[in-house]
N, C-alpha and C positions, 0 to 999 in steps of 0.2 A: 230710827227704823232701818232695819236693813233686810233685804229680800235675796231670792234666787238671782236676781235681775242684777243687781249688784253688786255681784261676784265679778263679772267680766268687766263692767264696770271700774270695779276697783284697780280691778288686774292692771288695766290698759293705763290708766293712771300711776301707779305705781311702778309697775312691772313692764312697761312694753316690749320691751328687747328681750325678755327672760321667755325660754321655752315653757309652756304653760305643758300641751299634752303632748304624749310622741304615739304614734297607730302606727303600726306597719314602716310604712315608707316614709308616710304624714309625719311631717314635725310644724307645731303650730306655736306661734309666739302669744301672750296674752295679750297685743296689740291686733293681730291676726286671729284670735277669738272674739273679741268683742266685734271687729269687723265683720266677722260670719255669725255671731249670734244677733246683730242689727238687723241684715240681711235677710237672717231667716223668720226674724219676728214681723219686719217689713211686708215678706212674702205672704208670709199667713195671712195679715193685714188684708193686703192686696185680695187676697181669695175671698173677703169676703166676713171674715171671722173678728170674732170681740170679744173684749172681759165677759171672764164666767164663761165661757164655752170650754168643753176636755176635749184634749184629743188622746190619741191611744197610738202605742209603740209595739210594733215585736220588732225586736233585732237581737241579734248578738255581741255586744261589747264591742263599742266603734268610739271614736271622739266625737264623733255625732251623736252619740248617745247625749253626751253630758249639753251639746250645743243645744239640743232637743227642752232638757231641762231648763236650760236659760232664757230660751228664748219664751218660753209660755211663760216664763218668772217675769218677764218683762212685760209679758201684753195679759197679766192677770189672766193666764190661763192654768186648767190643770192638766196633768200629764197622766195620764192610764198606763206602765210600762205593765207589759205583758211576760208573763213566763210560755220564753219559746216552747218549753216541754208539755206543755197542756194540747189536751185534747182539743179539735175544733169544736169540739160541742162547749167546753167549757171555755175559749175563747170568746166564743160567739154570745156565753151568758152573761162575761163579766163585759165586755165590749157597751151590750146595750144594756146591760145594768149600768154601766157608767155616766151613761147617755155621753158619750164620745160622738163628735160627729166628724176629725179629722180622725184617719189613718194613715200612721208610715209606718213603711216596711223593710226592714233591712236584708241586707244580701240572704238569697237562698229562699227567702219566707215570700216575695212579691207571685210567684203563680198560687200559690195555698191561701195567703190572704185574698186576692182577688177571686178565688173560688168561694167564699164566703159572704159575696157580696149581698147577694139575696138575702140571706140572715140579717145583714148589720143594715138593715133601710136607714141608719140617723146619719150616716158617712156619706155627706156632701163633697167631699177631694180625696185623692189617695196621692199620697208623696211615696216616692222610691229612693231611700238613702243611698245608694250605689251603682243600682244600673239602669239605665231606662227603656222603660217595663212598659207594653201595653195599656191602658187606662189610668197611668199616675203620671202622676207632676214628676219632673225629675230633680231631684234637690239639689245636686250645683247646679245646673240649667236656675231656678229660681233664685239660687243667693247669686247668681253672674247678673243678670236683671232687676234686683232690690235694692235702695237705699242701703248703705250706709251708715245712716246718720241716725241716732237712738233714738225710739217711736215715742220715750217718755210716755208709758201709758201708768195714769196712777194704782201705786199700787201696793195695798195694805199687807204690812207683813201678819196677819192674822186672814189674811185670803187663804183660802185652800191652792196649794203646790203642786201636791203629789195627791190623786188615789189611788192607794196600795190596797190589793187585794194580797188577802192571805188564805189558807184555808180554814175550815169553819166545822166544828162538831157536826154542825146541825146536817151537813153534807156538802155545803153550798159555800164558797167563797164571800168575805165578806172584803168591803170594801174600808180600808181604816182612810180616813183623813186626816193630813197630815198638813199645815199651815206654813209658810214659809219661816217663822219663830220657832214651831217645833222642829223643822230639819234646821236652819242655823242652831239656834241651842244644843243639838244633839252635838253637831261636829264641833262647837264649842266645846263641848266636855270631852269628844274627845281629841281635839288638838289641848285641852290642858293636862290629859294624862299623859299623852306620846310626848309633848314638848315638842310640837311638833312647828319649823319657820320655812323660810324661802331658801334655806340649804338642802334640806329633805324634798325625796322623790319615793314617790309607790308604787310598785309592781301590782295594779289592780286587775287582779285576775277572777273576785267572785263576782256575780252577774251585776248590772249596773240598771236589770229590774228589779232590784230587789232592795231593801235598807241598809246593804251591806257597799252602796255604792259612796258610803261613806269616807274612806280614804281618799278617793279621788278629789272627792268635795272638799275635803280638810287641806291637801295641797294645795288645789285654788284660790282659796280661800288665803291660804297664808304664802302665798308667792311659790310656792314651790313647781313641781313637776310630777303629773300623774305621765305614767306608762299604761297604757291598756292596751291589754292583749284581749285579742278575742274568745280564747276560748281555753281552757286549763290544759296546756300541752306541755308536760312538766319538763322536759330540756327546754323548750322556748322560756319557760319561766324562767331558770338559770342563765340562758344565754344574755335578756335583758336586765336581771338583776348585774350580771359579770359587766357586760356594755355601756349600761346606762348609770352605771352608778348607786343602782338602787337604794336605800339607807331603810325602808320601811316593805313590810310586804303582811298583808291579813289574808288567813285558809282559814277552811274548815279543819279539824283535827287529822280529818282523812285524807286529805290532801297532805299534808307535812308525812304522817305517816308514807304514804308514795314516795314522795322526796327523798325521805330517808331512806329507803331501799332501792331509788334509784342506780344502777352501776356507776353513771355517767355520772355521779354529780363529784367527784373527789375533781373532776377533767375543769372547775368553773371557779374562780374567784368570787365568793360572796362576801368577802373582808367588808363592804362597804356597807354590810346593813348591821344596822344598829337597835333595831326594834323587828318581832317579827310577834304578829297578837295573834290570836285566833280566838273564834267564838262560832256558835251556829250549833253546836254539838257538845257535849263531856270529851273531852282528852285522857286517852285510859292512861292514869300513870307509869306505866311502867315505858310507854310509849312516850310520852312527855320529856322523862326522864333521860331515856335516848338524843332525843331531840337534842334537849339541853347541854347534853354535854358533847353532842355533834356542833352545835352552834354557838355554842356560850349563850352565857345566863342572860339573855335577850328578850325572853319569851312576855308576854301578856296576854290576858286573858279577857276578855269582852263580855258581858253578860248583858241582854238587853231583850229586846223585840220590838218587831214593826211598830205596835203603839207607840213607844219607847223613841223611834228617831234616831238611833236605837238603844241608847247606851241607859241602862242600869247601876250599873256597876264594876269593876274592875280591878283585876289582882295584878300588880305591878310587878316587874320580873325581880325587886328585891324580896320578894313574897315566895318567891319561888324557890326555896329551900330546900334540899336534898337530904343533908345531914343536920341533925343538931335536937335539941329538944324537940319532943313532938306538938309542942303550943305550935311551936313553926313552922314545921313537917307538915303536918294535919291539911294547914292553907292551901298547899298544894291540891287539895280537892275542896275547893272551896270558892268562890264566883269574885271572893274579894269584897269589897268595900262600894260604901257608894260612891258614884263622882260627883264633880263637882258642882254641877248641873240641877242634881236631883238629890229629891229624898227619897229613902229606902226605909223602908220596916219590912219585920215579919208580923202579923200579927195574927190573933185567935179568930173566931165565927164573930164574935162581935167587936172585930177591927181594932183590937185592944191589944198594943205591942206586948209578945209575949219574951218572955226571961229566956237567957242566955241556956242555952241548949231545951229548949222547948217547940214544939212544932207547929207551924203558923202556913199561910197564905203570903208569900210575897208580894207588898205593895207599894206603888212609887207614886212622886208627885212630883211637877215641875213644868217648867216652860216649852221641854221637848215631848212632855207626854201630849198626844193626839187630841186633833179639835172633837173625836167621837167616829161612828159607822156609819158609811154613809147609807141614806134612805132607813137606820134602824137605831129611832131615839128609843125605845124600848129596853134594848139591849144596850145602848149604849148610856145610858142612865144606871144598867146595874154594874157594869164595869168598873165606871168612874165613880162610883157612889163615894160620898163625904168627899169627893176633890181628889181621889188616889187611883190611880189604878188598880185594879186587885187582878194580877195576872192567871190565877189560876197555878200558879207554879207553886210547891210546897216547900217549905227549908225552913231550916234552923239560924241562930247566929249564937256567934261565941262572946265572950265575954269583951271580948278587943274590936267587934265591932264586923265581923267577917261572916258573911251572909253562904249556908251552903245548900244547894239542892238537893232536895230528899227523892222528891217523887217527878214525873212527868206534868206538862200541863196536862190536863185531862188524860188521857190515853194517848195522846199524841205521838208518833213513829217517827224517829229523824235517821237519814238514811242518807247518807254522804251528804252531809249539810241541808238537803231536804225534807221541808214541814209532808207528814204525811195524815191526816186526820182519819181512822178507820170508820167513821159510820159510812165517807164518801164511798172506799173501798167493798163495806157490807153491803150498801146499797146499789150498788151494780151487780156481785155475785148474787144478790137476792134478785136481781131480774134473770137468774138462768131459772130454766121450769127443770134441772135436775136439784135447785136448792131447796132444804125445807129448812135449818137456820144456817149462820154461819157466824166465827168471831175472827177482826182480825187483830191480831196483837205485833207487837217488834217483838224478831227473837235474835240473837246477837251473830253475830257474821263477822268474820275476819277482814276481810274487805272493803265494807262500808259501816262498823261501829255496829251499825241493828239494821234488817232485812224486813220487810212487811213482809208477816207470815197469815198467813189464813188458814182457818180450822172448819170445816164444815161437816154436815149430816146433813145426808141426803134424802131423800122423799124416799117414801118404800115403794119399791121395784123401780123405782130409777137409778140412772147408772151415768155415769161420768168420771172424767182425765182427770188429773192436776194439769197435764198439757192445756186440755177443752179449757179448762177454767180461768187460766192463768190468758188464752191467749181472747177469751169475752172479752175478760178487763181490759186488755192492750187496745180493743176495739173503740171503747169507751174513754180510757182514764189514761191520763199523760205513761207514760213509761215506768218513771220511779215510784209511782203509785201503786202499781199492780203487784199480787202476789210473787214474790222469788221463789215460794213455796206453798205448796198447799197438802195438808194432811184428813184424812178421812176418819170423824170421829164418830162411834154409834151413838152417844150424848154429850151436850155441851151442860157443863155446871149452871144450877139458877141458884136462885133465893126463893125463899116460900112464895114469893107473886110470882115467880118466872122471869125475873131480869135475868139475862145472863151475866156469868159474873167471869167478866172479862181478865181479871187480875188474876182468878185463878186458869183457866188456859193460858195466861202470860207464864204463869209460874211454870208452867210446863216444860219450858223455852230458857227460861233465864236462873228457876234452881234459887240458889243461895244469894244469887245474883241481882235477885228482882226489886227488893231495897233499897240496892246503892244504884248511884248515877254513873259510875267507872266501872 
């Protein structure tokens, strides 16, 4: 059995002396981790709390992020990490849908969460990771006062870890749960595709609320060294890959893209990384392509999702072929193979693997796919139906075994590495009284890969902005949610019942384009 808990654990046993994370100024040894994640599990203790209770995070990218995970691994709790970018209203839904009753709040976020409090009645403490705040515990103040000594609380690696909210068709975040077996197994497959030991260091720069906090965990895990920066500042990112050594670093596609046209980046040594993956998005190849031969053939390619832990699958940077027959070429737009972890199929409506260039539903099985949704056996019964995941994602595979994406999950919008689900979008435009329907689709953007666009008709004699409408949403919906654009159409396309048929306003947007995933 091995858990969250177990990480720091190991570390301090093995590794003491080895720098485990570096933050800022913070350099922490994994002797010096397990010390502060006792401490912090001690404190919670202290407060009052026990197996099976969650508590919930907003912060931004701290080593206290990952301390935060540890220690609820240790006292069989689970961890709610929060997307700073959300609205307070959709904060406040998934909070007490969690049924969370601690709150921390990292730098910048403790007066907005404490504004909140009314909302969240289940939040018996509030911890402040950084500065101390009015009505919270202060969190070194607690680890300067806590044992030491490991609380040993027992604890099943099939206990729930992590609940990950993601977004949700149906408009509403759902919560996936996620078991300490499914996050070890996931970073298992993917420390066996990176090759990843206690030489290698990460530049983890995607959020560390999200499933993508997976590199940091694969360093730990294998003696290594996570870097976390707080927040995507792309010279800071080269200065710590030049400094620190870096050998490993995972973007979204749009991010690299940045990079690459950064001025400043010929000014930095990156000779020391040796792997750079990405995943979260399609990478347009001709972008890729650049990359590659900016960096040397280092690249890989991630294919997964939250259920997932995350990994699906992956295309190895020997896969990444520029020249030569096109069997080879091809892969380059292709998600790769399955790892080692998991099983991958495409298969038909009745989950029956379909033949090498034939068109299926991607679906996975294995140790790191999700214990289910939390509070919705319903939905989570048709998900995992016969023991697989059935993602909802569309692709093909080739003859060699190379899984590629056809179509989007559902309608889904990714927008700088950002899940965007348009009903949530619709369904705030449709609380304006100038809406009478609206559709919202990705239409492609130089900048960030695809833009939520929204299409509306308006009620007759009513009248309205794309400014007015764009700036409702911002009222309601995180940022990266809301329309970049809205256009004013006198009808939206149906089908003979009146569904709108959203693929055709996408085609609007995307042209010849609306088929492939690049």
């Amino acid at each position: 059995m091995y858990t969250l808990g177990d990480v720091p654990r190991k570390g301090k046993k093995l590794y003491p002396d080895k720098e485990a994370m570096v933050f800022k100024d913070v350099r922490i040894t994994y002797a010096q981790l397990e010390d502060r994640v006792n401490r912090l599990a001690n404190s919670i203790l202290e407060l009052g709390y026990k197996k099976g209770e969650h508590l919930a995070i907003l912060a931004e990218n701290t080593h206290k992020y990952m301390e935060v995970y540890f220690a609820a691994g240790k006292l069989g709790m689970a961890v709610t990490p929060l997307n700073f970018r959300l609205s307070d209203r959709e904060i406040i839904h998934i909070v007490n849908d969690s049924e969370a009753t601690l709150f921390l709040a990292g730098e910048g976020f403790e007066e907005r969460s404490m504004g909140l409090k009314s909302e969240l009645k289940a939040i018996r403490h509030w911890i402040a990771l950084d500065h101390e705040s009015e009505g919270y515990h202060y969190y070194e103040d607690l680890l300067a006062g806590a044992s030491p000594d490991d609380p040993w609380i027992e604890v099943d690696e099939n206990d729930m870890a992590i609940l990950m909210y993601t977004g949700g068709t149906t408009g509403l975040p759902k919560g996936v749960m996620l078991s300490h077996r499914n996050l070890i197994t996931g970073a298992i497959g993917c420390i066996l595709v990176g090759g990843y030991n206690a030489n290698d260091s990460t530049c983890q720069v995607l959020p560390l609320f999200h499933v993508s906090l997976w590199p940091a965990l694969c360093m730990l895990m294998m003696g290594g060294k996570a870097v976390i920066v707080s927040r995507p500042d792309l010279v800071e990112i080269l200065r710590l890959i030049q400094d620190e050594k870096c050998t490993h670093i995972n973007l979204v596609p749009t991010l690299y893209g940045w990079l690459l046209n950064l001025p400043q980046i010929d000014e930095f040594d990156l000779s020391s990384l040796r792997l750079m993956t990405y995943a979260g998005s399609p990478f347009p190849p001709d972008v890729l392509k650049r990359c590659i031969r900016k960096f040397g053939n280092i690249f890989a390619q991630g294919y997964g999702l939250t259920e997932a832990a995350p990994i699906v699958s992956f295309l190895l940077p020997e896969d990444h072929v520029l020249e030569g027959p096109e069997r080879l070429t091809r892969r380059l737009a292709s998600a790769g193979k399955e790892a080692h972890v998991v099983e991958a199929r495409v298969v038909d409506e009745n989950d029956k693997p379909v033949k090498p260039g034939e068109i299926g539903e991607i679906v996975a099985r294995g140790k790191n796919i999700m214990m289910g949704y939390w509070k919705n056996p319903e939905l989570t019964a048709e998900v995992l139906r016969g023991g697989w995941l059935h993602t909802g994602d569309m692709g093909t595979v080739d003859e060699d075994g190379y899984i590629y994406l056809l179509d989007r999950k559902a309608d889904m919008i990714i927008t700088g590495g950002e899940n965007v689900y348009p009903k949530e979008v619709e369904d705030v435009l449709y609380e304006h009284p100038a809406v009478q329907e609206c559709a919202v689709v990705s239409a492609p953007d130089e900048r960030w890969g695809e833009r939520v666009q929204a299409v509306v008709v308006l009620k007759e004699g009513a009248s309205a902005s794309e400014e007015e409408l764009i700036e409702h949403c911002k009222k309601r919906l995180a940022g990266y949610k809301c329309p970049k654009s809205v256009q004013f159409w006198e009808a939206l396309p149906k089908t003979p019942i009146g569904k709108i048929l959203r693929k055709e306003v996408k085609q609007a947007f995307w042209g010849d384009r609306l088929k492939k995933i690049n």
